[in-house]
Biotite code that builds the C-alpha atoms (Angstrom):
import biotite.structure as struc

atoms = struc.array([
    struc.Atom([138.762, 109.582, 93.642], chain_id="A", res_id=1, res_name="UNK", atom_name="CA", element="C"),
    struc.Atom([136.390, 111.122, 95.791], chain_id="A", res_id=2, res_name="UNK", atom_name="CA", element="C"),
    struc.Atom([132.984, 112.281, 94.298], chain_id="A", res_id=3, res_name="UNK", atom_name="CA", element="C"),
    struc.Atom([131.930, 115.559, 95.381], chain_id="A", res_id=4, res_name="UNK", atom_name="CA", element="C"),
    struc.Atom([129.141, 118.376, 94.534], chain_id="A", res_id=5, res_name="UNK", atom_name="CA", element="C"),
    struc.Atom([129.567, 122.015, 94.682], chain_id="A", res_id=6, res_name="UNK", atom_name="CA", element="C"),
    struc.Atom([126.953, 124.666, 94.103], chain_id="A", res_id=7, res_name="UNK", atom_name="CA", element="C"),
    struc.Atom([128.755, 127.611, 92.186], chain_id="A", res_id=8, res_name="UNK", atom_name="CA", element="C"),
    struc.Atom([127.364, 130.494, 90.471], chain_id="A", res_id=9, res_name="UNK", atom_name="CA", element="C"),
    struc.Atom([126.750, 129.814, 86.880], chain_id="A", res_id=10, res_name="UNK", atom_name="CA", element="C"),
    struc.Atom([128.583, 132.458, 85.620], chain_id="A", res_id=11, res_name="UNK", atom_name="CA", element="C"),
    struc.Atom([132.091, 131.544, 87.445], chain_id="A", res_id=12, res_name="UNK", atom_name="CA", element="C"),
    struc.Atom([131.099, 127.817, 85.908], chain_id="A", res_id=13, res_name="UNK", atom_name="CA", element="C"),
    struc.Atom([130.592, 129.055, 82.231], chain_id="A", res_id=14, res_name="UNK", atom_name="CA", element="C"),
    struc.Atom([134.214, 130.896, 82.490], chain_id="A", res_id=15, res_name="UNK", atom_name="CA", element="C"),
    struc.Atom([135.554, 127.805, 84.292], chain_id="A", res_id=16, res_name="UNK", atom_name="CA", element="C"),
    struc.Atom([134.389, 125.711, 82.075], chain_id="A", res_id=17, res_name="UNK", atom_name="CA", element="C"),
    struc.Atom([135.297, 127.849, 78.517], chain_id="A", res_id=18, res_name="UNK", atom_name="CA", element="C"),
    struc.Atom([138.763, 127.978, 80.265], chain_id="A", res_id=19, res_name="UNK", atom_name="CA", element="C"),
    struc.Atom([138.890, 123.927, 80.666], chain_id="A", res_id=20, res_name="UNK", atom_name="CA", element="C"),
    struc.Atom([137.668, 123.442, 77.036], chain_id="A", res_id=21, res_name="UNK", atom_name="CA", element="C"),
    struc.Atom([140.243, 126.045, 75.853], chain_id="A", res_id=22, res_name="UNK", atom_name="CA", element="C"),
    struc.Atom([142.796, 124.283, 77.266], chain_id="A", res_id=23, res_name="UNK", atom_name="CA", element="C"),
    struc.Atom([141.593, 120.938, 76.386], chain_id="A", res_id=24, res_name="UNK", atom_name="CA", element="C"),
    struc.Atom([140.723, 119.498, 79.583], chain_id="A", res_id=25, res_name="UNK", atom_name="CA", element="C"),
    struc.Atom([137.616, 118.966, 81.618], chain_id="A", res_id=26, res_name="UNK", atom_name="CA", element="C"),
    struc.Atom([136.627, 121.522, 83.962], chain_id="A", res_id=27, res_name="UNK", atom_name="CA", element="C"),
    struc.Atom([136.538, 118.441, 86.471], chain_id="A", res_id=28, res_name="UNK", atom_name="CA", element="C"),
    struc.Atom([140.309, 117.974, 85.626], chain_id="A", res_id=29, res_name="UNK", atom_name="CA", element="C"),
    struc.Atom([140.990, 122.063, 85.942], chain_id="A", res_id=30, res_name="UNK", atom_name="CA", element="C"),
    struc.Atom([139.318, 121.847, 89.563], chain_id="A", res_id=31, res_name="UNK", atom_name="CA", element="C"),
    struc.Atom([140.996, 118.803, 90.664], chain_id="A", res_id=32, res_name="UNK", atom_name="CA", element="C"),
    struc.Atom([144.629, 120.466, 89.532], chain_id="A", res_id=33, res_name="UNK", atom_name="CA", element="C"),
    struc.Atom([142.869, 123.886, 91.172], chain_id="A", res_id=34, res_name="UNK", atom_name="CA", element="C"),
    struc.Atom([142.472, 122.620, 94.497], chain_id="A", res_id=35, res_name="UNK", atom_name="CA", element="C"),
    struc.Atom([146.193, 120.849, 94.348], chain_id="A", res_id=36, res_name="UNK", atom_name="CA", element="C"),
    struc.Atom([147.602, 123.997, 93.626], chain_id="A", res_id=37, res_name="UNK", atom_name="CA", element="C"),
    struc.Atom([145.155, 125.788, 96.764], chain_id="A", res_id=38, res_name="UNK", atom_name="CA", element="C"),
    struc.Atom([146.630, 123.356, 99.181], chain_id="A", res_id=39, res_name="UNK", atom_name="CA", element="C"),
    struc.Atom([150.362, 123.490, 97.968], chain_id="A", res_id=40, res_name="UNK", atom_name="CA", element="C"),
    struc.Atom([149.872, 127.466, 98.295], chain_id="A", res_id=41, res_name="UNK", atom_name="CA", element="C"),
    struc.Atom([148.174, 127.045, 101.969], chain_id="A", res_id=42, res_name="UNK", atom_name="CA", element="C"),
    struc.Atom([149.484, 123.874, 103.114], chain_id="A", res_id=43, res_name="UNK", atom_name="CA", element="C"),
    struc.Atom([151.919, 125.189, 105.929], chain_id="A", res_id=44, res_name="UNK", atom_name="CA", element="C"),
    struc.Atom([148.940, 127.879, 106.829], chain_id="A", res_id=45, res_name="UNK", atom_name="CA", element="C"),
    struc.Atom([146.981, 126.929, 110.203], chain_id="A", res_id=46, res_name="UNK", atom_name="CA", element="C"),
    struc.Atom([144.150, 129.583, 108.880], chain_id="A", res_id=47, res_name="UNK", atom_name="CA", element="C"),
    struc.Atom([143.484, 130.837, 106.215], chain_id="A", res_id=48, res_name="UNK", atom_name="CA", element="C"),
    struc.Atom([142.398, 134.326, 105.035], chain_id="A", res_id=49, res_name="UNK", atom_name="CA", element="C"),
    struc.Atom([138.999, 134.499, 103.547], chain_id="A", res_id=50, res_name="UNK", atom_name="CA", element="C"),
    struc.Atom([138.647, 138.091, 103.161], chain_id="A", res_id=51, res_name="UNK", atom_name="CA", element="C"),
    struc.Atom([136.458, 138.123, 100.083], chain_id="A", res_id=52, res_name="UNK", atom_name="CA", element="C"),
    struc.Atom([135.951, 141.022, 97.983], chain_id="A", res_id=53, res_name="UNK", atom_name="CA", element="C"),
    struc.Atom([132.121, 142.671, 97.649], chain_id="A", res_id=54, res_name="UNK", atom_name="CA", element="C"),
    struc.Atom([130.856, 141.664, 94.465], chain_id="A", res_id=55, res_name="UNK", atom_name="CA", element="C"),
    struc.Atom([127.787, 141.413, 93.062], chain_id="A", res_id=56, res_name="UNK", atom_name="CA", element="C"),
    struc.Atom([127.362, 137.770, 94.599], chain_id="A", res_id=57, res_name="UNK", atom_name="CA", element="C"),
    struc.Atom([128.120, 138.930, 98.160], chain_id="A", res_id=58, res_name="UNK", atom_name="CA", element="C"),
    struc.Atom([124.654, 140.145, 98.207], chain_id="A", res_id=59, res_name="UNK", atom_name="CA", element="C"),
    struc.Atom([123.496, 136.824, 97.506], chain_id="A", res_id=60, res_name="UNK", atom_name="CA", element="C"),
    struc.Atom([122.301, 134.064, 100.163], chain_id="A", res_id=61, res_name="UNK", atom_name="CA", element="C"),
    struc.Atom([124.071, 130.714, 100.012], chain_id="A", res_id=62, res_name="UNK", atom_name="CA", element="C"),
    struc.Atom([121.529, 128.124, 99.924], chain_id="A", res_id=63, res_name="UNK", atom_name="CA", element="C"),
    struc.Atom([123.913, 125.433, 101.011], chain_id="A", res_id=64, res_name="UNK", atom_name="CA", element="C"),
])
């Protein structure tokens, strides 16, 4: 396995992670199986589309 960080916004992680512990798994297992499931869905794509939708967030600066 390959270690990793990730700066999210808390609020996606507290939904993220009440969905993991919901479903009885950890919310590192639901992102590993998340990002399997991203490249299965993309893996024949050269680009991909990252049109993101204005949210509340969107005004925000990423600090990394």
């Amino acid at each position: 396995m390959k270690r990793i960080t990730v700066t999210v916004d808390p609020d996606d992680y507290a939904a993220f992670d009440s969905m993991a512990r919901h479903s009885n798994v950890t919310a590192s297992w639901l992102i590993r199986r998340s990002m399997r499931e991203f490249i299965e869905r993309h893996e024949q794509d050269r680009v991909i589309s990252l049109t993101l939708p204005q949210t509340r967030r969107a005004n925000r600066k990423d600090p990394g």
